[in-house]
C-alpha positions in Angstrom: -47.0 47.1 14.8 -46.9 45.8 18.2 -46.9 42.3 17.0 -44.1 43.5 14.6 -42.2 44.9 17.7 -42.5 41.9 19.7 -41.0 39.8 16.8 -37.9 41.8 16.8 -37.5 42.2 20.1 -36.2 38.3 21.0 -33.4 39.4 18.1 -32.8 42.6 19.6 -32.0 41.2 22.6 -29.5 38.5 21.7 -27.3 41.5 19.9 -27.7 43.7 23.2 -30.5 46.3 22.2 -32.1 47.4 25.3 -36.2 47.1 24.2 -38.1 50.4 23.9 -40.2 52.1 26.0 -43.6 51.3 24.6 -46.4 54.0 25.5 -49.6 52.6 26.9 -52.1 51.8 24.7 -55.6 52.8 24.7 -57.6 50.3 26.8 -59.5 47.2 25.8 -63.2 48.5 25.3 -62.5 52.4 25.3 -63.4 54.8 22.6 -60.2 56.8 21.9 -61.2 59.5 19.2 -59.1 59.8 15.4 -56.2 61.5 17.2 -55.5 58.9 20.2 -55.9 56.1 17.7 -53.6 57.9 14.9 -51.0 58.9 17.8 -50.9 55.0 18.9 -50.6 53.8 14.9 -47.2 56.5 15.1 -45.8 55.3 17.8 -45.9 51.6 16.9 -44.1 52.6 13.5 -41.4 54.4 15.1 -41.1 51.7 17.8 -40.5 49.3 14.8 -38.6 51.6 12.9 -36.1 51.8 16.3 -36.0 48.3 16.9 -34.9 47.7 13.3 -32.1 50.2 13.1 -30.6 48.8 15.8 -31.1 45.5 14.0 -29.3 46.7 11.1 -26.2 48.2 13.1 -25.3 45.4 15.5 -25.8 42.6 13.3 -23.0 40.8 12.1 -24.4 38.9 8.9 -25.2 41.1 5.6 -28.9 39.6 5.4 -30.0 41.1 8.9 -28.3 44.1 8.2 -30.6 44.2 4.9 -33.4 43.1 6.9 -33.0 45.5 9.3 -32.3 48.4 6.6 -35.9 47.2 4.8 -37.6 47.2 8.0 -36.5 50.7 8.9 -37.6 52.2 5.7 -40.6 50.7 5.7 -41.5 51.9 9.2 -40.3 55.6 8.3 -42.1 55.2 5.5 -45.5 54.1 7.1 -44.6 56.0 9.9 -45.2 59.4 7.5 -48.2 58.1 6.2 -49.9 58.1 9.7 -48.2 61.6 10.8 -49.9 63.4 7.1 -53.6 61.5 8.3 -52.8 62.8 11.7 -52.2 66.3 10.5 -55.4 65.9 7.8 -57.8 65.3 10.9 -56.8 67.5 13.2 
């Protein structure tokens, strides 16, 4: 998802969306336990999801807008997933 993020964000910034605060991540070579790595996965969908509602207000030609729409869904969509295996292992 942070891949996905980065993607947008050169697009973001040509139509004037400021980029989102990104939380840290675990670091390189750490063991972060089911609920660190679970929280991470979340934020990186809503991260995506945020990038592409903004991508689907501000741009001006119908296919962004549609990409944009997609995207969000998706990411809400995904993003639900990874709350209910959150919830499950906790």
């Amino acid at each position: 998802k942070h891949a996905q993020a980065a993607d947008l964000l050169p697009l973001g910034r040509a139509l004037g969306v400021p980029a989102p605060s990104a939380s840290p991540a675990t670091p390189p070579g750490s063991r972060a336990g089911w609920g660190t790595i679970l929280g991470e996965a979340f934020q990186g969908e809503r991260m995506v999801e945020t990038i592409a509602r903004e991508l689907a207000v501000l741009a001006s030609e119908s296919l962004l807008k549609a990409l944009g729409a997609r995207l969000a869904a998706g990411a809400a969509r995904d993003g639900g997933e990874v709350r209910k295996l959150y919830l499950r292992y906790t």
